[in-house]
C-alpha positions as CSV (number, residue, x, y, z in Angstrom):
1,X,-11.9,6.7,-8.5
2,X,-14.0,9.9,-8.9
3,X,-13.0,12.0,-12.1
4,X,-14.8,15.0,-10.8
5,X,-12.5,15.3,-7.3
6,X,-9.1,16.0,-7.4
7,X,-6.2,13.5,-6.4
8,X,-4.0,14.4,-3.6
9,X,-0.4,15.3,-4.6
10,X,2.0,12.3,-5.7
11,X,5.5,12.4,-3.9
12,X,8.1,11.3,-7.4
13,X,11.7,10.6,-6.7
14,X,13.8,12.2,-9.0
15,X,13.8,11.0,-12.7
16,X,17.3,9.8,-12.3
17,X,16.2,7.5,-9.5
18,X,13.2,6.3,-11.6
19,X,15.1,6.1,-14.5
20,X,17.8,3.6,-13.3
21,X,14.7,1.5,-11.5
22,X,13.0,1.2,-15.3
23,X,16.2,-0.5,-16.4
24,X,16.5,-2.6,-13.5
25,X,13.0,-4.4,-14.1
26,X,13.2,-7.4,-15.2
27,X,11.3,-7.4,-18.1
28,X,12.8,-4.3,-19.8
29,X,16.7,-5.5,-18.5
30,X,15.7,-9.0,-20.8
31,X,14.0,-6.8,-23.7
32,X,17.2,-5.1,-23.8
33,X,19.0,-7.9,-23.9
34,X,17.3,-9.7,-26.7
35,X,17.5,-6.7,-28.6
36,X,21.5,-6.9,-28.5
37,X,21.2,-10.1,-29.1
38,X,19.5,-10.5,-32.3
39,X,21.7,-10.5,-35.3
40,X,21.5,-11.2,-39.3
41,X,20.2,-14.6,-38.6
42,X,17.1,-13.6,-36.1
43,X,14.5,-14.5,-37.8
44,X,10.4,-13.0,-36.9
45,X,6.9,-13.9,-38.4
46,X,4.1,-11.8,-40.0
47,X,3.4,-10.2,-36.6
48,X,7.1,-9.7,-35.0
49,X,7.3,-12.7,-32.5
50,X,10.3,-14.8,-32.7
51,X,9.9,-17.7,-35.1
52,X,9.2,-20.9,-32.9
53,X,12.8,-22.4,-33.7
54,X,14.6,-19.0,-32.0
55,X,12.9,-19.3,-29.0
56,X,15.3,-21.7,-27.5
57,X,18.4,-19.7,-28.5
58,X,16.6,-16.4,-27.2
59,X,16.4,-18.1,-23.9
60,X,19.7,-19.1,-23.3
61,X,20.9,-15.6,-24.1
62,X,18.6,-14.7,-20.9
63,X,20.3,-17.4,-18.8
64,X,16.6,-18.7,-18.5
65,X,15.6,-22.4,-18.3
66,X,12.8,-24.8,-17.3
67,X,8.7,-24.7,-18.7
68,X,8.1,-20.9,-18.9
69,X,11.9,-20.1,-20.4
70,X,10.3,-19.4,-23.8
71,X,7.3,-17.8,-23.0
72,X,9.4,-15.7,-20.8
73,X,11.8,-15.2,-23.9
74,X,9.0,-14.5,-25.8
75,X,7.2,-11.3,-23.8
76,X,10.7,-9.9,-23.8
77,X,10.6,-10.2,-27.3
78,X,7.2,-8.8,-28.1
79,X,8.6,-5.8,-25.8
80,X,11.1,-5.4,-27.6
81,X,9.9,-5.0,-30.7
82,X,6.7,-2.7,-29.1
83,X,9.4,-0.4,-27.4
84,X,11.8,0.1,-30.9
85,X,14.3,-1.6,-28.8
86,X,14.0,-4.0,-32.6
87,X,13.3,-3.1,-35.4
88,X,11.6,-5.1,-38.3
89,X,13.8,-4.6,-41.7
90,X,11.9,-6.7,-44.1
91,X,8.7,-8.1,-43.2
92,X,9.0,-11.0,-46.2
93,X,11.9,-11.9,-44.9
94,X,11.3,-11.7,-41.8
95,X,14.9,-9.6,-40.8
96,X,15.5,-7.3,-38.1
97,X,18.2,-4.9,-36.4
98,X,18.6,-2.9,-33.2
99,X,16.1,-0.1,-33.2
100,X,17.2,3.6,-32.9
101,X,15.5,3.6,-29.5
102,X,18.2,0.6,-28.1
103,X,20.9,4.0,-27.8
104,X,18.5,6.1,-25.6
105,X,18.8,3.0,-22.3
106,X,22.1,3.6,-22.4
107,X,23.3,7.6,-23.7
108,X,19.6,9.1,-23.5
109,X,18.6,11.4,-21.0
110,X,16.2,10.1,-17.7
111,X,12.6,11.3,-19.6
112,X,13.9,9.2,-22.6
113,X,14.1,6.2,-20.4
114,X,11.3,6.4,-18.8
115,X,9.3,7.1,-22.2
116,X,10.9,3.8,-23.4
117,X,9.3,2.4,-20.0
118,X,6.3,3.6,-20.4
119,X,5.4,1.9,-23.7
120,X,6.5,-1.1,-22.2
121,X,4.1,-0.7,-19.7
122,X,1.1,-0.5,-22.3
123,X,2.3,-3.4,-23.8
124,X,2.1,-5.1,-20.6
125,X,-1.1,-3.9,-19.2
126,X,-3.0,-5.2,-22.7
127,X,-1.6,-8.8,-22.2
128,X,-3.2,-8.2,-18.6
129,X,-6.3,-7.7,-20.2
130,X,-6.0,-10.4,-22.2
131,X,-7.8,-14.3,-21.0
132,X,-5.3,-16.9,-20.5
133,X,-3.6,-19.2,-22.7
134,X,-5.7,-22.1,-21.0
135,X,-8.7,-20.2,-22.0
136,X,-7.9,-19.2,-25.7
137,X,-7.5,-23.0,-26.3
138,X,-10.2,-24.1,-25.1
139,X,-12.3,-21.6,-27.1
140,X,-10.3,-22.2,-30.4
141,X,-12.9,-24.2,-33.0
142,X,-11.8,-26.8,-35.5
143,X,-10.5,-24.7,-38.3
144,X,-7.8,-22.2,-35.5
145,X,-10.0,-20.0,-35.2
146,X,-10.6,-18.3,-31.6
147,X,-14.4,-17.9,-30.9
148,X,-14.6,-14.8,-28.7
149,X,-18.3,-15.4,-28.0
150,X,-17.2,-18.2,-26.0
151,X,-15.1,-16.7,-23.9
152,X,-17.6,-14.5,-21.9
153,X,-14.9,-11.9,-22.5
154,X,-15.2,-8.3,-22.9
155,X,-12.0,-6.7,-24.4
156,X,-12.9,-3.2,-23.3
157,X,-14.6,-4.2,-20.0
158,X,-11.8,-6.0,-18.9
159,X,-9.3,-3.2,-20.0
160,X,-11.8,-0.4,-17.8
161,X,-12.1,-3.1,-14.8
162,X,-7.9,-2.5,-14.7
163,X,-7.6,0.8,-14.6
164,X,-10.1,1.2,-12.7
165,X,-8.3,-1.0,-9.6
166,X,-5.0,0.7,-10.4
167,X,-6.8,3.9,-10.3
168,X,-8.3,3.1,-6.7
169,X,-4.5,1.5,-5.7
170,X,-3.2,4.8,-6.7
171,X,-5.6,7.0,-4.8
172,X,-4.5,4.6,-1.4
173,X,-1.4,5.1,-2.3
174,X,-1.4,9.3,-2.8
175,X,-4.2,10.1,-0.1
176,X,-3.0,11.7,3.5
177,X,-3.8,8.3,5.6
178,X,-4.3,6.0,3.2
179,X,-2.2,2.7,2.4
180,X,1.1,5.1,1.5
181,X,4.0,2.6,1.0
182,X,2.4,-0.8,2.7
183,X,0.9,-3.4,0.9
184,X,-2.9,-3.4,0.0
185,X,-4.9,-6.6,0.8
186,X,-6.0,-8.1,-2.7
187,X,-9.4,-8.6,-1.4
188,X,-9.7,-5.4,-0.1
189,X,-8.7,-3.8,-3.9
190,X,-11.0,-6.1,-5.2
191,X,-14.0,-5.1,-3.2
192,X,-13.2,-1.6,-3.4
193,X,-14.6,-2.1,-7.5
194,X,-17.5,-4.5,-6.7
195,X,-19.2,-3.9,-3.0
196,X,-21.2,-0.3,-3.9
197,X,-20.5,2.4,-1.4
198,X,-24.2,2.2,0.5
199,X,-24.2,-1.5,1.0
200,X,-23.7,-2.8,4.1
201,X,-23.8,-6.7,4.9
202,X,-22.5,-8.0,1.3
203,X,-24.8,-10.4,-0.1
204,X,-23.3,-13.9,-1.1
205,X,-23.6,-13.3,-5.1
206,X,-21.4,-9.6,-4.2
207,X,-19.0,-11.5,-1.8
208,X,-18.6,-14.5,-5.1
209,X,-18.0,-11.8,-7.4
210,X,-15.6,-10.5,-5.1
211,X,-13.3,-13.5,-4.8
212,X,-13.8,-14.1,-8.6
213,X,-12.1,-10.5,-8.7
214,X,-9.3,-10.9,-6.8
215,X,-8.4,-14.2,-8.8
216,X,-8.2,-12.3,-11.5
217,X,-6.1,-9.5,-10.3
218,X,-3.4,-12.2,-9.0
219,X,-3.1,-13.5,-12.3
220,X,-2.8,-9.9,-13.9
221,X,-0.5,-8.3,-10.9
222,X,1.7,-11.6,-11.9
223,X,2.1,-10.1,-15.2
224,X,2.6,-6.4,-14.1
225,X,5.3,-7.2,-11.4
226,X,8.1,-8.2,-14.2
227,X,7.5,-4.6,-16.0
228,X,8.1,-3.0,-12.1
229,X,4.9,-1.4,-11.7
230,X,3.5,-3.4,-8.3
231,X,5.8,-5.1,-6.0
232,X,3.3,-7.9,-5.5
233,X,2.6,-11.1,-3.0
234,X,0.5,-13.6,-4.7
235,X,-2.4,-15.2,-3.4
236,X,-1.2,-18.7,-1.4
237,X,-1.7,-21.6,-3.4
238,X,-3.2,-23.7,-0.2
239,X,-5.9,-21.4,0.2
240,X,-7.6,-23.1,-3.6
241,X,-6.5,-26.8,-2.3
242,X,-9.1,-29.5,-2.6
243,X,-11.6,-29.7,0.8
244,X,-9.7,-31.9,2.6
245,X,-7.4,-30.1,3.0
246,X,-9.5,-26.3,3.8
247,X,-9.4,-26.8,7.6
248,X,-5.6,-26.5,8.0
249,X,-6.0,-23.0,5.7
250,X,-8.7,-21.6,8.0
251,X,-6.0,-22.1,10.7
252,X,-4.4,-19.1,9.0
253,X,-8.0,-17.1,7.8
254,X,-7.1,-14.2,10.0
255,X,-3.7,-13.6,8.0
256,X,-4.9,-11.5,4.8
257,X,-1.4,-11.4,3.3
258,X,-2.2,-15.1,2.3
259,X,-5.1,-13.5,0.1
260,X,-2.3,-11.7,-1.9
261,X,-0.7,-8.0,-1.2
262,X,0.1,-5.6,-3.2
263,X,1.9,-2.3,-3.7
264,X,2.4,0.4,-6.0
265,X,6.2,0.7,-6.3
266,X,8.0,4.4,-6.9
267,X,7.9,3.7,-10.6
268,X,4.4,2.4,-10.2
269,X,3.8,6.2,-9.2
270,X,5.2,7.4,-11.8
271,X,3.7,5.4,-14.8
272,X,0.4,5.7,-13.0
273,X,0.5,9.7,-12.7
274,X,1.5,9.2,-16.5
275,X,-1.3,7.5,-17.8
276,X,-3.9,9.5,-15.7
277,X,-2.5,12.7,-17.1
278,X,-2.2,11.1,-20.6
279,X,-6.2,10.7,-19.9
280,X,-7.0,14.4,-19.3
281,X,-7.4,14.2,-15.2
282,X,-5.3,16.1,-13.2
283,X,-2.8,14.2,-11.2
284,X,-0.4,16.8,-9.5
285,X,3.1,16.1,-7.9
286,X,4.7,17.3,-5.2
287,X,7.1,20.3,-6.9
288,X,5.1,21.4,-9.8
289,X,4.1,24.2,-7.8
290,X,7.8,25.1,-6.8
291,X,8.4,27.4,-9.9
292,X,5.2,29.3,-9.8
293,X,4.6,32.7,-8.1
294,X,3.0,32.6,-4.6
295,X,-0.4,33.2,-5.6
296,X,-0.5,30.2,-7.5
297,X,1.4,28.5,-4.4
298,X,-1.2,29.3,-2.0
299,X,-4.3,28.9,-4.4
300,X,-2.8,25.6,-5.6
301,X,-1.9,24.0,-2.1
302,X,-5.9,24.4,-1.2
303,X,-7.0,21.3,-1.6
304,X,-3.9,19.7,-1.0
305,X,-3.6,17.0,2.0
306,X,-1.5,19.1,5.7
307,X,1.5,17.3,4.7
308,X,1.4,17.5,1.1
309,X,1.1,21.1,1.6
310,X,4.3,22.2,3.5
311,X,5.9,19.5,1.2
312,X,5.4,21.5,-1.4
313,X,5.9,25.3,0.2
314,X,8.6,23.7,1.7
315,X,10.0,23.0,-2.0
316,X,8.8,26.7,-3.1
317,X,10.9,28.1,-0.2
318,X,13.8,26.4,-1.5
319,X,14.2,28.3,-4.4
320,X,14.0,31.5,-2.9
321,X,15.8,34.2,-0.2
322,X,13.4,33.6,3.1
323,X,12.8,37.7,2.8
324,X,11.8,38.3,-0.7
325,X,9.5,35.0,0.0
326,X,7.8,36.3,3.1
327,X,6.8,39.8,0.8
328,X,5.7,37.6,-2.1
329,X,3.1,35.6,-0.1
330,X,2.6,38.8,1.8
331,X,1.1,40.1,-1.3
332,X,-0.5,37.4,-3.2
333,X,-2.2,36.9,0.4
334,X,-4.3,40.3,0.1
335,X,-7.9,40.0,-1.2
336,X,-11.3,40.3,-0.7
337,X,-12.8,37.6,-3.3
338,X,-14.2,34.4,-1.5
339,X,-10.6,32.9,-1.7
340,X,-8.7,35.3,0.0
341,X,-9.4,34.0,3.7
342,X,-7.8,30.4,2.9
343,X,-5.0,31.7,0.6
344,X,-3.9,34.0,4.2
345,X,-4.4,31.2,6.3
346,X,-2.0,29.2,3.9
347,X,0.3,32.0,3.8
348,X,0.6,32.2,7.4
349,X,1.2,28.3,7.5
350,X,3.8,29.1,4.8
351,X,5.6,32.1,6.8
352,X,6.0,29.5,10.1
353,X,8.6,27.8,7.9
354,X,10.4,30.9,8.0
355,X,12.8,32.1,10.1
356,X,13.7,35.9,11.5
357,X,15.3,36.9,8.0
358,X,11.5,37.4,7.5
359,X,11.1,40.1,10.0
360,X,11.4,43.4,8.0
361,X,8.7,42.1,5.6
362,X,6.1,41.2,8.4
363,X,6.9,44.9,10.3
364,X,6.2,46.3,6.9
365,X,2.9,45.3,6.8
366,X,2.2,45.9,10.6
367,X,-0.8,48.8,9.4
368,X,-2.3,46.7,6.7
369,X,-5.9,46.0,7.3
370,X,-5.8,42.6,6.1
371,X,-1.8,41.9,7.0
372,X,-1.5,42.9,10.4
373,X,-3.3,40.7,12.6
374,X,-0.6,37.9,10.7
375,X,1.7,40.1,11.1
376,X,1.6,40.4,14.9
377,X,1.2,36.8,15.3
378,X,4.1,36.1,13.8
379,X,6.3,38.3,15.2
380,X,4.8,37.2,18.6
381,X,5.0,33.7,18.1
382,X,8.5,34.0,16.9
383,X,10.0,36.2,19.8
384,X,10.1,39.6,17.8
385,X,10.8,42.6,20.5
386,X,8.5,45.9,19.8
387,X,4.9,44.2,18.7
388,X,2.5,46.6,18.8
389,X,-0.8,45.3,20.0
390,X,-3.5,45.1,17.9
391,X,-6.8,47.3,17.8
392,X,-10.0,45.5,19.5
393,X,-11.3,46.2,15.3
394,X,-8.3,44.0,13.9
395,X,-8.8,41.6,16.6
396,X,-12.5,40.4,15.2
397,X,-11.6,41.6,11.6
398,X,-9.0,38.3,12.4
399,X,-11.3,36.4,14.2
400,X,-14.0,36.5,10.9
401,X,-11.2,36.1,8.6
402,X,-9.5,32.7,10.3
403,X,-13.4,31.6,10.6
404,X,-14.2,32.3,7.4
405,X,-10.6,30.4,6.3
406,X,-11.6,27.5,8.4
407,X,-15.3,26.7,6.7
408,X,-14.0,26.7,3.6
409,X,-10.8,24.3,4.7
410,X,-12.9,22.0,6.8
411,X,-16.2,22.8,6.3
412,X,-18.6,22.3,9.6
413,X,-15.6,20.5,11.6
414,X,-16.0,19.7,15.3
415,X,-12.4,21.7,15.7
416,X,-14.6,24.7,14.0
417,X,-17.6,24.1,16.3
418,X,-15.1,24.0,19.4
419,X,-13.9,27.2,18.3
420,X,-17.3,28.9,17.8
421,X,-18.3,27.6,21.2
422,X,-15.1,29.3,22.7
423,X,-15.5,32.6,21.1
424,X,-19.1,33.1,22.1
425,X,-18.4,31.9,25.9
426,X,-15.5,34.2,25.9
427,X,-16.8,37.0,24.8
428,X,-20.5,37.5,25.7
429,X,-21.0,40.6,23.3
430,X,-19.1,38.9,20.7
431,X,-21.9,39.3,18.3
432,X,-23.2,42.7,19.0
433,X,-19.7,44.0,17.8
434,X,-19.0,41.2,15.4
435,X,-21.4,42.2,12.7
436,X,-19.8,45.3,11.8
437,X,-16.6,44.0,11.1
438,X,-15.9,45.0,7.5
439,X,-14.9,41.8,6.2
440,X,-16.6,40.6,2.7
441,X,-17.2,37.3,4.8
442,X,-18.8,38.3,8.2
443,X,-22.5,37.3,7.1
444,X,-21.5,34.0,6.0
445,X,-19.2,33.6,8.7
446,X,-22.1,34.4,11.6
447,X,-24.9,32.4,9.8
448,X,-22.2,29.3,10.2
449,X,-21.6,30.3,13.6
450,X,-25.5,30.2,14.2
451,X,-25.5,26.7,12.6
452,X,-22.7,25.4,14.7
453,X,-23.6,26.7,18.4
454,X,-25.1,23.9,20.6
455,X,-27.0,26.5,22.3
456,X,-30.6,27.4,20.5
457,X,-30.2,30.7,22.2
458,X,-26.4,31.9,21.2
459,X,-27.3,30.3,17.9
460,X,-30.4,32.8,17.6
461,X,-28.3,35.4,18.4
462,X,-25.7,34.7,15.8
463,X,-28.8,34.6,12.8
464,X,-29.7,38.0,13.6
465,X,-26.4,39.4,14.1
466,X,-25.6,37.6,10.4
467,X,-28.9,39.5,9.0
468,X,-27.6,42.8,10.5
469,X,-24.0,42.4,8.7
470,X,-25.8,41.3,5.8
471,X,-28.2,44.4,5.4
472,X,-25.1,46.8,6.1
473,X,-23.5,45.0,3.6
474,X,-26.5,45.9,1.3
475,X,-26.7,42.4,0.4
């Protein structure tokens, strides 16, 4: 994930909604639980963990039973104890009570619910980090001691390799098109941190260094489902059975949910938005924008995704009377800095959510230079009676202005070239009268129409009707 573009705009369900999700995970409902559970006789060592001879007990009071009941007990334990859920009273000793932060699940406000979540969710993503059991014994020497060397393990590494795939799951997730709320392939996540961008035909190392990859994220997204962060699909067992028994899983190669799935859930969202914020990037949410005046509506909402966009004027619009909204955009729409064209593009976009309460504030700006041509087309589009048509000098002041909007939108689209194409057919002395539009933008706008037109000769045309503007501009 690129720290230098911005991420589309999250869509959050309310904190009440995320809030009651937190408690229902499984891992902070047992955390909970333990910590109510624990009394005078609880007993913890030198680093918090239940004493060996508690684990038992702490697993019945979770209803859990068979191999992994006390490890299971355990994690909720640790989490606990990392959340203030349990508080440590005397180290020597080894006593604890419920921590002050126990209250806030059930009388604190959403936010402090979800902060208790949220450090649950560090606690979790480190053990993610973290080799397997299997793997710490085997690299314990004679005297206890773990032997890190060993391991081929790389604390930070590992930690950057994680964020880096929930980074990339969260960008599918967030981006207009992208994976939204289905399931991402695990081999496809994996990849998408290994195979580099210019590569075509992976090579057999890459494509080995893939699948080792996505082995590891099915053991970690096993870890991160309990805290409710993924709702995950693990990879099927058959698919690492011995040879002889491969032939019957190639039966099934086509089906990549068998290679794991997984998917960000709506607190997944949330804690992900968190921690990227937490990091200095800018992560913005649909609604943030919903509060602010209209200038920083339409400046805001430039890079944003079509549909994240009316999400979020539709939001702004909420919170205020259609007619005192039409005149605020109205006016944070004027300009002649570089910007202005896309903010009055957005502006119009925002007024066609409008409805005919708007009227008296687009007839009020029916003589504006830069209004009026908006101004028309609204009131046309939307049935107004009385439209005055506009002079053959607004019409190309509009024409350069939705141009100039459109480069800087889309850059050199084809919808832009098909546009250019239709202007200079329709209008053979288009550019003999285009380049004195007094817009701040008509050179740049006829250079890019010179750029875009098919035709060498048009295109010629549009170069030195682009120098003309450009010298009357002084520039």
């Amino acid at each position: 994930m690129s720290e230098s573009s911005p991420l589309p705009p999250v869509r959050l369900t309310s904190e009440a909604e995320l809030a009651r999700d937190a408690l229902a995970t499984p891992l902070l409902s047992r955390a909970a639980r333990l910590a109510r559970w624990a009394g005078p006789d609880t007993r913890v060592g030198a680093g918090g963990e239940l004493v060996e001879e508690q684990l038992p007990g702490a697993a019945d009071a979770l209803g859990l039973t068979g191999d992994e009941a006390a490890a299971t007990a355990s994690e909720a334990w640790r989490v606990a104890v990392d959340t203030g859920l349990v508080e440590i009273v005397d180290e020597e000793e080894g006593t604890v009570a419920a921590g002050a932060d126990l209250a806030l699940l059930t009388s604190g406000a959403p936010q402090d619910v979800l902060g208790v979540w949220l450090t649950a969710l560090e606690t979790v993503l480190a053990d993610a980090s973290v080799p397997d059991l299997d793997d710490l014994v085997d690299a314990m020497d004679g005297g206890g001691e773990i032997d890190l060397s060993s391991l081929d393990w790389d604390p930070e590494a590992e930690a950057e390799f994680l964020d880096g795939v929930l980074g990339n799951l969260y960008l599918l997730t967030v981006s207009e098109g992208g994976a939204g709320e289905s399931p991402v392939p695990l081999p496809a996540l994996a990849a998408s941190m290994i195979v580099p961008d210019d590569m075509g035909e992976p090579t057999n190392d890459v494509l080995e260094q893939v699948s080792d990859a996505m082995m590891r994220l099915d053991d970690q997204f096993r870890l991160l489902e309990p805290v409710g962060l993924v709702d995950f699909q693990p990879v099927d067992e058959t698919l690492m059975a011995d040879s002889d028994e491969e032939s019957s899983a190639a039966a099934d190669e086509a089906d990549v949910s068998r290679y794991g799935m997984v998917r960000l859930t709506p607190l997944g969202l949330y804690g992900l938005r968190a921690r990227l914020l937490e990091s200095g990037l800018s992560a913005p949410a649909v609604g943030d924008l919903a509060d602010k005046g209209a200038d920083v509506l339409l400046d805001g909402t430039a890079d944003f995704p079509p549909t994240a966009a009316r999400a979020e004027t539709e939001q702004w619009l909420a919170r205020r009377e259609p007619l005192a909204a039409a005149r605020e955009l109205l006016a944070a729409a004027r300009g002649g800095d570089a910007g202005a064209p896309l903010r009055r593009l957005h502006c119009q976009q925002a007024l066609s959510l409008v409805g005919m309460e708007a009227e008296p504030a687009l007839r009020e700006v029916l003589d504006d230079a830069e209004l009026g041509g908006l101004a028309r087309v609204w009131l046309s589009e939307h049935g107004a009676a009385d439209v005055p048509p506009p002079s053959e000098a607004m019409i190309f002041w509009l024409t350069i202005d939705t141009i100039a909007a459109q480069l800087a939108a889309e850059g050199n689209s084809a919808e832009l070239q098909g546009l250019v194409e239709g202007l200079a057919q329709q209008h053979g002395g288009f550019f003999a009268a285009a380049w004195r539009v007094d817009h701040p933008a008509t050179p740049d706008v006829l250079e890019a129409m010179g750029r875009l037109h098919p035709d060498k000769k048009v295109a010629k045309e549009a170069r030195k009707a682009a120098f003309k503007a450009r010298s009357q501009q002084g520039g």
